[in-house]
NUTORFI-275467 format. One record per residue: residue number from 1; residue in one letter; x, y, z of N, C-alpha, C, O in turn. Coordinates in nm, 2 decimals. Each point is the difference from the previous one (the first is absolute). Last residue first. Example, Ala and Ser with C-alpha at 12.3 -4.5 7.8 and 13.67 -1.06 7.14 Angstrom:
<atoms>
> num,residuo,npx,npy,npz,capx,capy,capz,cpx,cpy,cpz,opx,opy,opz
> 2,S,1.28,-0.22,0.71,0.09,0.11,0.00,-0.08,0.11,0.08,0.05,0.11,0.01 .
> 1,A,-0.02,-0.68,-0.02,-0.09,0.12,0.00,0.09,0.12,0.00,0.10,0.00,0.07 .
</atoms>
This chain:
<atoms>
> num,residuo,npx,npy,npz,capx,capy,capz,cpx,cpy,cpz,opx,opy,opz
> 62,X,-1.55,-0.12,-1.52,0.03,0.11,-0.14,-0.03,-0.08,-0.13,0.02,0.05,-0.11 .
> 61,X,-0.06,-0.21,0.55,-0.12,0.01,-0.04,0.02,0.09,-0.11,-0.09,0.04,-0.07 .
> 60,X,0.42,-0.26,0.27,-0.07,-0.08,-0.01,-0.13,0.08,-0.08,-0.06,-0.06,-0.09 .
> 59,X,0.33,0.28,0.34,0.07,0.01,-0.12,-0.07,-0.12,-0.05,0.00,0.02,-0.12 .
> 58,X,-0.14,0.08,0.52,-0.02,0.09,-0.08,0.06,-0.02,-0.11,-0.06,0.06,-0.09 .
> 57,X,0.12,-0.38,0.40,-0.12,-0.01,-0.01,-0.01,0.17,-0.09,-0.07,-0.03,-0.09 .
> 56,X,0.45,-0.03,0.27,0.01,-0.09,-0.11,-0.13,-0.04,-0.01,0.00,-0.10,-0.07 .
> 55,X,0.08,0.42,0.33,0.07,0.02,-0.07,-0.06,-0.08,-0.11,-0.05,0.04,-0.11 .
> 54,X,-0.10,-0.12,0.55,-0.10,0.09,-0.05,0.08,0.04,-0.15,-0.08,0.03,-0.09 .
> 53,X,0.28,-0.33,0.36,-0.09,-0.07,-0.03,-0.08,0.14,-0.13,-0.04,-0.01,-0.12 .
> 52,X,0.43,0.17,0.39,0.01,-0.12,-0.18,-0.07,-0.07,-0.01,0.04,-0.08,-0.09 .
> 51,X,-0.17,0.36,0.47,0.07,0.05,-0.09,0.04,-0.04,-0.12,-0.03,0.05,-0.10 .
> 50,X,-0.03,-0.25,0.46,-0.17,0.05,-0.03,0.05,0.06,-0.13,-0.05,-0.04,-0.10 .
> 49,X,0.39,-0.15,0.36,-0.05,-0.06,-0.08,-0.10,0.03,-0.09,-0.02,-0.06,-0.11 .
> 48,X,0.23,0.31,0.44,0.05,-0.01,-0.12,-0.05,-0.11,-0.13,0.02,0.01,-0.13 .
> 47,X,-0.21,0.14,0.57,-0.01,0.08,-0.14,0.11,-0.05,-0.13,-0.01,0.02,-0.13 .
> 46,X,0.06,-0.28,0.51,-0.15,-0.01,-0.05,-0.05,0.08,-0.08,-0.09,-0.05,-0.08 .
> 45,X,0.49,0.08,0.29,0.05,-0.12,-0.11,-0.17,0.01,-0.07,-0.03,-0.01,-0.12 .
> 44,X,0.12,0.32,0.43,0.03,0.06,-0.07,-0.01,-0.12,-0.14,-0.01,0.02,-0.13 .
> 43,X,-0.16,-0.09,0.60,-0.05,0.07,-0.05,0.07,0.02,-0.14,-0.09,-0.03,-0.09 .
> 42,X,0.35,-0.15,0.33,-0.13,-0.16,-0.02,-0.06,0.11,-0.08,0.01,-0.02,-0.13 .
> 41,X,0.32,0.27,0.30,0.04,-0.10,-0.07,-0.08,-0.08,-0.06,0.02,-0.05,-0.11 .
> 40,X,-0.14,0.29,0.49,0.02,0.11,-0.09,0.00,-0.11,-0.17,-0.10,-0.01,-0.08 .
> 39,X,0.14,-0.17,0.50,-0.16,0.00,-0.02,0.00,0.11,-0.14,-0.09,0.00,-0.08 .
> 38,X,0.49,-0.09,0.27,-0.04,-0.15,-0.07,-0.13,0.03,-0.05,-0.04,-0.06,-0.10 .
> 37,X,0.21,0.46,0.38,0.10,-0.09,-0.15,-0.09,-0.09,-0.05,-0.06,0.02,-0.10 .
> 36,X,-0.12,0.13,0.53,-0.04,0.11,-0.12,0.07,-0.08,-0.13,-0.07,-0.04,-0.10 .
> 35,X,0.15,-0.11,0.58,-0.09,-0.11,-0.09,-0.05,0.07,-0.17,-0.04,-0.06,-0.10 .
> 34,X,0.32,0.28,0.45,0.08,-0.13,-0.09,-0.07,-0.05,-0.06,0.04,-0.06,-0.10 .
> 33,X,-0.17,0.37,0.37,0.07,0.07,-0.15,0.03,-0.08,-0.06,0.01,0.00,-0.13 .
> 32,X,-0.44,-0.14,0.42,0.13,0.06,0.04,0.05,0.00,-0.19,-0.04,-0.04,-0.11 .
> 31,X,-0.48,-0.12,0.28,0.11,-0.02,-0.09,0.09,0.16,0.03,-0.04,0.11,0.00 .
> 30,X,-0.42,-0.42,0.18,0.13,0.08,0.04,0.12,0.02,-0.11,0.09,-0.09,0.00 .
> 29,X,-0.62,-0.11,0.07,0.11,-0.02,-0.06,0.08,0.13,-0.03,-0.02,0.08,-0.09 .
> 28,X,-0.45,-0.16,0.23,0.08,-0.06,0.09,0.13,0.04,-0.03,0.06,0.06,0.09 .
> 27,X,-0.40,0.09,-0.33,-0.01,-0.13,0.01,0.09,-0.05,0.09,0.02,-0.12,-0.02 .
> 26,X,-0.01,0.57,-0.04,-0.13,-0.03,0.02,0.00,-0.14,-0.01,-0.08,-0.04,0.09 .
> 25,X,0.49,0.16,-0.23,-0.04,0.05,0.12,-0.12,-0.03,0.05,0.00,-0.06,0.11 .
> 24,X,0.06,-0.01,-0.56,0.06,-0.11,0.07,-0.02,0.05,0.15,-0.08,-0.07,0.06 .
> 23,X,-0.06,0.43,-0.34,-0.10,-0.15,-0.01,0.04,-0.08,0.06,-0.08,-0.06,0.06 .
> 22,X,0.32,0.42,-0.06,-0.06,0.05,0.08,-0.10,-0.10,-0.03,-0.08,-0.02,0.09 .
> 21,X,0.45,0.01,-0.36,0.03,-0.05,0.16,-0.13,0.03,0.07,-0.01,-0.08,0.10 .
> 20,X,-0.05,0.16,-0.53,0.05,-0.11,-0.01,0.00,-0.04,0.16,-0.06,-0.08,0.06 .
> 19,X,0.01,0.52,-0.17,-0.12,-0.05,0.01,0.00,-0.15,0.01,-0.09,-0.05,0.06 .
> 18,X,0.46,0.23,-0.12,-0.01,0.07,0.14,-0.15,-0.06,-0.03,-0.02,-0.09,0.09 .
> 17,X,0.24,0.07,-0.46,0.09,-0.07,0.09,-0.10,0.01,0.17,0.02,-0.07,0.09 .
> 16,X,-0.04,0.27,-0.56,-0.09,-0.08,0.02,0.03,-0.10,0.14,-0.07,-0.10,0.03 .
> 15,X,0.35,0.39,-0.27,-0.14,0.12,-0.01,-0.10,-0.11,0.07,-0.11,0.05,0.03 .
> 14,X,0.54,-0.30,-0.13,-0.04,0.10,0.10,-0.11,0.09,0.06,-0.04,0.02,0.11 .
> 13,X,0.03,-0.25,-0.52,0.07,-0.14,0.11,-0.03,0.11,0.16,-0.09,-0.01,0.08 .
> 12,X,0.14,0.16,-0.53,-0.14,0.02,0.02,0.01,-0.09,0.11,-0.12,0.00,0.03 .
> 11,X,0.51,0.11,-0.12,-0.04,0.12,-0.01,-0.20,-0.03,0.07,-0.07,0.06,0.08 .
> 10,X,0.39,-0.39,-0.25,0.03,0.04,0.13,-0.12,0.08,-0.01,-0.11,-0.05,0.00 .
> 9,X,0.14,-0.03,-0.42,-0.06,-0.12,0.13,0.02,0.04,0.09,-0.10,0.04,0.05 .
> 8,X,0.34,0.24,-0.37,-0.16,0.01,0.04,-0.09,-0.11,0.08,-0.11,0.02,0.06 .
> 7,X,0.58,-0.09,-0.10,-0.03,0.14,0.08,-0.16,0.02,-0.02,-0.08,0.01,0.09 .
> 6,X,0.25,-0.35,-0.36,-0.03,-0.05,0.17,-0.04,0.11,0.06,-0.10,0.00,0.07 .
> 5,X,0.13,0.05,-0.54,-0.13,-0.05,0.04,0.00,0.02,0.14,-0.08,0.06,0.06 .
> 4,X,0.47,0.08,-0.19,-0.11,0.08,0.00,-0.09,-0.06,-0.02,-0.09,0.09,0.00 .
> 3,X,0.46,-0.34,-0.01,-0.03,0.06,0.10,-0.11,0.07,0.01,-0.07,-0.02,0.10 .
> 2,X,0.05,-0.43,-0.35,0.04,0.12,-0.04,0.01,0.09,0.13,-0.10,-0.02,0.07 .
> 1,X,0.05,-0.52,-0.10,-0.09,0.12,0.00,0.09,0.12,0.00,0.09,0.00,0.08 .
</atoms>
């Protein structure tokens, strides 16, 4: 994946981060700085996929 896709993953990763924690919170679930990385990570592989699913589903339809 290209950097400037990732930076824009990030980007929306974040803007969305705190509503994220404030759902696991309400369910019980505690997440510290450390747990932020992996959860960040899991997050990012999932757009990334979304991303070359939704790609190669558009060029499909040219």
């Amino acid at each position: 994946m290209n950097q400037e896709l990732n930076m824009k993953f990030m980007s929306i990763a974040m803007k969305h981060l705190q509503e994220g924690k404030s759902f696991l919170t309400d369910k019980g679930i505690e997440l510290d700085v450390h747990d932020l990385q992996p959860a960040l990570e899991m997050l990012m592989s999932v757009m990334g996929e979304a991303y070359d699913l939704g790609y190669e589903d558009g060029k499909n339809e040219e």
